[in-house]
C-alpha positions in Angstrom: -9.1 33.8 29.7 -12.8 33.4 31.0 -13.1 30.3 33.7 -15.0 27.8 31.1 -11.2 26.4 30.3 -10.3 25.8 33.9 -14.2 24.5 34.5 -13.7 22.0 31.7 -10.0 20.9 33.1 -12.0 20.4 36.1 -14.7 18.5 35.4 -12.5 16.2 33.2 -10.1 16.2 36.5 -12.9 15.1 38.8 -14.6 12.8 36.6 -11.0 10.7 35.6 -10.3 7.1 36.6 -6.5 7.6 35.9 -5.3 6.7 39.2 -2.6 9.5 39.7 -4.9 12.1 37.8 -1.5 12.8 36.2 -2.5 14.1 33.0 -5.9 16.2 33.8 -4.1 17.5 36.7 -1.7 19.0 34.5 -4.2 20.6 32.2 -6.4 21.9 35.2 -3.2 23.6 36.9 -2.2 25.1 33.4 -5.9 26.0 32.6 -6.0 27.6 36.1 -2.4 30.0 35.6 -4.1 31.6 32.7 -7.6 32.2 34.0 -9.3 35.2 35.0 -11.5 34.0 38.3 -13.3 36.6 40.6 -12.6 37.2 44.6 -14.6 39.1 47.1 -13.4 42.3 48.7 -15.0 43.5 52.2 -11.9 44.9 53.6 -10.3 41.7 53.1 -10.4 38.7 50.5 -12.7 36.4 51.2 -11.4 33.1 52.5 -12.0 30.2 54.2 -10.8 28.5 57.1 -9.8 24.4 57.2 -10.2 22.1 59.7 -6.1 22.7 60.8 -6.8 26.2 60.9 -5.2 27.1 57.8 -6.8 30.3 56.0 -7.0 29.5 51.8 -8.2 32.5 49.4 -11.9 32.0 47.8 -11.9 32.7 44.7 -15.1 31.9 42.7 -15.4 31.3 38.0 -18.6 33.3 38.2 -20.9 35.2 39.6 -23.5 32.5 40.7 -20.5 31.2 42.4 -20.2 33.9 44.5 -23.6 33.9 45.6 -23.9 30.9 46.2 -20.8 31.1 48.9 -23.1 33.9 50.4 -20.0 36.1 50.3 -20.1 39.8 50.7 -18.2 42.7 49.6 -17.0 44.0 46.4 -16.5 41.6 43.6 -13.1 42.1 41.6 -11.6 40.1 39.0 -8.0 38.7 39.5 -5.7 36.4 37.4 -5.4 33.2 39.4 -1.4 33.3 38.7 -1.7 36.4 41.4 -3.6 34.3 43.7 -0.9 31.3 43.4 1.7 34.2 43.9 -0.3 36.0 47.1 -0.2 31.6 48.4 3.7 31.8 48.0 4.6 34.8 49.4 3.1 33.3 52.2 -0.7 35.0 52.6 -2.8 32.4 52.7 -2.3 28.7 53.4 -3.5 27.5 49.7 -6.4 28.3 47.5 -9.9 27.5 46.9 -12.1 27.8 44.0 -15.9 27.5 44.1 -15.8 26.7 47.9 -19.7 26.3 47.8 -19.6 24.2 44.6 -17.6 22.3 42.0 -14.6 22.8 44.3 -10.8 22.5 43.8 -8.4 23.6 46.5 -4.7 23.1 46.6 -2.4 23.9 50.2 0.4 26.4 49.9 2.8 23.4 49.9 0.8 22.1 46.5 1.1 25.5 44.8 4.5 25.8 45.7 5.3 22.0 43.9 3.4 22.8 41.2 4.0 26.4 40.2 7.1 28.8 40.1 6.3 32.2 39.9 8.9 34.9 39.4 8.7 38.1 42.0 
């Protein structure tokens, strides 16, 4: 599935008085298991570092994204339910989409609450 789904889920997420964001997060984290996003290969994933040190995988819905995050390498696609599995085996300390722009991020601990994903 291309990343409009998961950028509409998003937009409805961020722009929802709902104090719990209950229901839009539910349809952002199911829009984002079936979604085709793109990383950035240089020898490594692209990533970025938060302010405790913890290291969470870029990924990026689209080119301009990418460019925009003035990341460089090799752009690949890969299904963001590999990304949520790379966060639980224990890779990265969570995930980022669009770090430069209309960003969502969720920690390891968050991915792990909110997805199971069989080895």
């Amino acid at each position: 599935m291309s990343s409009d789904k998961f950028l509409e889920a998003l937009r409805t997420f961020q722009a929802s008085d709902d104090e719990e964001n209950a229901g839009p997060l539910r349809a952002l984290l199911s829009a984002l298991v079936e979604t085709e996003l793109l990383v950035v290969d240089d020898g490594e994933l692209a990533y970025e570092e938060t302010d405790d040190d913890r290291i969470y995988l870029a990924l990026f819905t689209d080119p301009i994204e990418v460019h925009t995050y003035e990341a460089e390498g090799t752009v690949k696609p890969m299904m963001a339910v590999r990304a949520i599995e790379l966060v639980l085996k224990g890779e990265y300390g969570g995930l980022v989409v669009n770090p430069a722009g209309q960003r969502f991020s969720l920690s390891a601990e968050d991915v792990a609450d909110f997805y199971e994903v069989e080895d």
